[in-house]
C-alpha positions as CSV (number, residue, x, y, z in Angstrom):
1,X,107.9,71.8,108.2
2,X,108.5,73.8,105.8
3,X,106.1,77.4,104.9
4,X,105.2,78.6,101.5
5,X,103.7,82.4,102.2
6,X,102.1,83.3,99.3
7,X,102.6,87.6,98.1
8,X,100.1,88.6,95.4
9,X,99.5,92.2,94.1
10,X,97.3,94.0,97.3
11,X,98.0,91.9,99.9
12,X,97.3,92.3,103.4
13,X,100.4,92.6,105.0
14,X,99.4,91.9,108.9
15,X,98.0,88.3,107.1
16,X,101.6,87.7,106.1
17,X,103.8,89.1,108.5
18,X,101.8,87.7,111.7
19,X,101.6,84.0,110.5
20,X,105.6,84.6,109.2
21,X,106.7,86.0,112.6
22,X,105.2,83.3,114.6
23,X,106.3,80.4,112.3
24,X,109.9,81.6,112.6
25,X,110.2,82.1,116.0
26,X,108.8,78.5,115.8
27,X,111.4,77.4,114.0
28,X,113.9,79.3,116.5
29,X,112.1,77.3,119.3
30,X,112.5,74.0,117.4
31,X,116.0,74.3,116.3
32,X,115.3,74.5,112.9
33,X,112.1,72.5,112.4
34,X,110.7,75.1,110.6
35,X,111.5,77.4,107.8
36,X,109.6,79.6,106.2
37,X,109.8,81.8,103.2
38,X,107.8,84.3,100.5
39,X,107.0,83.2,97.7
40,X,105.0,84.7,95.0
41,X,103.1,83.0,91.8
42,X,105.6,84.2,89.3
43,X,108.8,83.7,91.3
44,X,111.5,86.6,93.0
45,X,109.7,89.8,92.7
46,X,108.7,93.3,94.7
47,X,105.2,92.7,95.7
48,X,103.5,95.6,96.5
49,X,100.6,95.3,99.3
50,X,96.9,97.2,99.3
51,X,98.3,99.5,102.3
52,X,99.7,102.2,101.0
53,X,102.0,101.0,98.7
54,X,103.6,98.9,101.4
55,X,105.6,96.1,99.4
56,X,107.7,92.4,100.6
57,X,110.2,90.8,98.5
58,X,109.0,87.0,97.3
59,X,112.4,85.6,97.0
60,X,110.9,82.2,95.3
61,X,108.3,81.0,93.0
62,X,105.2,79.3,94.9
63,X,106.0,75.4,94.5
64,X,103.4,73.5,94.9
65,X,105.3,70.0,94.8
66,X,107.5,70.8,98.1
67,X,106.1,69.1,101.4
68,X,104.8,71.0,104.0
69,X,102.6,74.4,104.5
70,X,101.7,76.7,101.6
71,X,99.7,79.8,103.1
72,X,97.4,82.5,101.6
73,X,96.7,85.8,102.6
74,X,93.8,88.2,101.9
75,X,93.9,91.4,100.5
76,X,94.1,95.4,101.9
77,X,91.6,97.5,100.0
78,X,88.3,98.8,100.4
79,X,85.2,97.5,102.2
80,X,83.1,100.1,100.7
81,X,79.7,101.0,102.1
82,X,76.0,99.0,102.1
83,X,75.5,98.2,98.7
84,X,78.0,100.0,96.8
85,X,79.7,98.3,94.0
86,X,82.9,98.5,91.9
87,X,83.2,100.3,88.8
88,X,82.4,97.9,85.7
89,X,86.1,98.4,85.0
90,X,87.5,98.2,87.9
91,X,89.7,95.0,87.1
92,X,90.9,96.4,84.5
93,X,94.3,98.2,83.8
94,X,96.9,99.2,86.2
95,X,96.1,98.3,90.1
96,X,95.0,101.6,91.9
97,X,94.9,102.2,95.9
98,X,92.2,101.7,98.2
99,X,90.5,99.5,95.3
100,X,87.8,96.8,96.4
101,X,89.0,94.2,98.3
102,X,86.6,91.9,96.3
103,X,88.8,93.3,93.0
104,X,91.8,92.9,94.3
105,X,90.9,88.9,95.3
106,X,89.3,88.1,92.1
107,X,92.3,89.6,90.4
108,X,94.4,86.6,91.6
109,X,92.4,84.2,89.2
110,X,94.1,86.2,85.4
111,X,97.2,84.8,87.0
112,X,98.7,81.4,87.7
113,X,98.5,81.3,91.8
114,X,94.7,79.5,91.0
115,X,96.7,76.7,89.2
116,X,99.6,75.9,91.5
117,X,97.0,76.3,94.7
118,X,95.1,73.7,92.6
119,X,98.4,71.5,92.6
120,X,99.3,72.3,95.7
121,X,95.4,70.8,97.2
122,X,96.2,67.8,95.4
123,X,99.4,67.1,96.9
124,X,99.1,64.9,99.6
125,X,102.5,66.1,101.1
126,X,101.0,69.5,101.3
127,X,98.7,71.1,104.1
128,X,96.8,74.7,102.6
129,X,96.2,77.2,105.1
130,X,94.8,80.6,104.4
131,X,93.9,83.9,106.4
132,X,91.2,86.1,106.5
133,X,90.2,86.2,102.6
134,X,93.0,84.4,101.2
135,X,90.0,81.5,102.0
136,X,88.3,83.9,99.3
137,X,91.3,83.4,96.7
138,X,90.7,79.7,97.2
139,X,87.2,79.4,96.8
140,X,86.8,81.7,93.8
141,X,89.4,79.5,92.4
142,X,87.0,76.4,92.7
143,X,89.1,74.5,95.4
144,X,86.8,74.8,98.4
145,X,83.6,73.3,97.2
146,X,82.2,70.8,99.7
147,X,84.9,71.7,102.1
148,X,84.9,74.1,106.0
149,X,86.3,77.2,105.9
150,X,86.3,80.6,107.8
151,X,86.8,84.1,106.4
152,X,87.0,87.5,107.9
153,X,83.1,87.6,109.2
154,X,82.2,90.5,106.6
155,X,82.9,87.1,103.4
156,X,81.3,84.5,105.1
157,X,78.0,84.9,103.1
158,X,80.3,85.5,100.1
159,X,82.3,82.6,101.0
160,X,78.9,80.2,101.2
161,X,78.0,81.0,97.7
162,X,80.5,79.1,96.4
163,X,79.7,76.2,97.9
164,X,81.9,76.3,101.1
165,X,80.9,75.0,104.4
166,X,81.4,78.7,105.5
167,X,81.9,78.4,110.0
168,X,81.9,81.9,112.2
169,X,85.5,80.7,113.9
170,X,88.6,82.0,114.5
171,X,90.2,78.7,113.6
172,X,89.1,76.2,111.3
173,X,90.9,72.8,110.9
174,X,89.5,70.9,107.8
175,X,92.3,68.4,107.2
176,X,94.6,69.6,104.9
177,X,93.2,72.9,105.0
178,X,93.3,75.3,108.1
179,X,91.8,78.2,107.9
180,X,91.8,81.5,109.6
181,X,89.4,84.3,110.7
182,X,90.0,88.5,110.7
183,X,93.5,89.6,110.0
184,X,94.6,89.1,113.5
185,X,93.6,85.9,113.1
186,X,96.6,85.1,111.3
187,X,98.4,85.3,115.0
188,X,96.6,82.2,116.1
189,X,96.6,80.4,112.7
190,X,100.1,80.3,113.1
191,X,100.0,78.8,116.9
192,X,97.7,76.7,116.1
193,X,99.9,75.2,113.2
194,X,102.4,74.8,115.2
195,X,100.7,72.9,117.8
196,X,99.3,70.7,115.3
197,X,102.7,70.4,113.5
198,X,105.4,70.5,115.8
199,X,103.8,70.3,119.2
200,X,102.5,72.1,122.2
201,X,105.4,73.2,123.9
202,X,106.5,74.9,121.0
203,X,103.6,77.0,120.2
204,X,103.6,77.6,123.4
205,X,107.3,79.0,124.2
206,X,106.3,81.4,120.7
207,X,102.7,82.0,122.4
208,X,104.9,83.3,125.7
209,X,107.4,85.0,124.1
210,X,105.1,87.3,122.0
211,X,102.6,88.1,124.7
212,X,99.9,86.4,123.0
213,X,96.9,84.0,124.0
214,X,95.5,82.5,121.4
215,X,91.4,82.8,121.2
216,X,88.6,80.6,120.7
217,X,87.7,76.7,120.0
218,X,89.5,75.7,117.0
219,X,86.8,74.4,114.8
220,X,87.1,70.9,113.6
221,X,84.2,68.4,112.0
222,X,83.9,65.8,114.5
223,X,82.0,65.2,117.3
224,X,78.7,65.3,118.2
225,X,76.3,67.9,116.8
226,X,75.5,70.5,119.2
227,X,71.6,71.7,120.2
228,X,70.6,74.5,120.1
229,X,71.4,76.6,122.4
């Protein structure tokens, strides 16, 4: 298996570097059977985070027609308080710090990471997974509609109103599209990848060697429905 991560301007860093760290010892475990990479929409760049200036190196363009797992963080900015709102310029110009995470999401769409995610969903070959409100980047893009999702719990009514099955879990598996929680989420995201993808023992030698029990049911749409409880 090979793992697209996607880098866009005001990432979350701890939503890429925990999924990448556990995927590659993965691949350590597995003798190879997984890579992984960064990759950003408009190929090799410095990519700078929303912490502080923080920035990764994408040393690839995102393709969208390569088999395996392509994987999309949120974004490191401000929650700001009950009922405050951005400035009505505020996605324009240059990118400032501690801007609205909100801005920083819907920023992604004036560029071409909505189009190749949209190739990418429509490759067969190809399983999206996302963390905390990369789900956001997706669904704002108009390629979750219909289909389960989780978000950090602050998006999940955000998430809903565009027509996601929005779920309060750590872990959601929808198919091709696995979905993760909070930023730490992106720990158990990548377990749980890898226990779907290349097996138990795996994820668990990585699970092991990083001190690190995975939490929660993963979520998945089958079964019966529960009562209430």
């Amino acid at each position: 298996m090979h793992a697209q991560i996607v880098l866009f301007d005001g990432f979350d860093p701890l939503d890429v570097i925990a999924p990448y760290e556990v995927l590659y010892a993965g691949g350590t475990a597995s003798a190879g059977a997984v890579t992984v990479e960064l990759v950003s929409a408009e190929g090799p760049r410095e990519v700078a985070s929303g912490t502080c200036g923080l920035a990764l190196r994408a040393t690839a363009a995102l393709d969208p027609g390569r088999a395996g797992l392509i994987l999309v963080p949120g974004a490191s900015g401000r929650v700001g308080e009950p009922g405050e709102v951005p400035d009505h310029d505020a996605g324009a110009g240059e990118r400032q710090q501690d801007e609205f995470i909100p801005v920083l999401l819907g920023r992604t769409l004036s560029t071409e990471l909505p189009a190749l995610l949209k190739a990418a969903m429509e490759n067969p070959e190809v399983t999206v997974s996302a963390v905390c409100g990369g789900s956001l980047v997706l669904a704002m893009a108009g390629l979750l509609e219909g289909r389960h999702a989780t978000t950090h719990h602050m998006g999940l009514d955000m998430l809903d109103a565009t027509g996601v099955h929005a779920v309060s879990a750590r872990v959601v598996d929808d198919g091709d599209l696995v979905t993760g929680a909070g930023v730490t989420s992106g720990l158990d995201l990548g377990l749980y990848l890898l226990e779907r993808e290349v097996g138990p023992r795996i994820a668990h030698a990585v699970e092991a060697l990083f001190a690190h029990e995975r939490r929660g049911t993963v979520w998945r749409n089958w079964g019966p429905q529960p009562a209430r409880l």
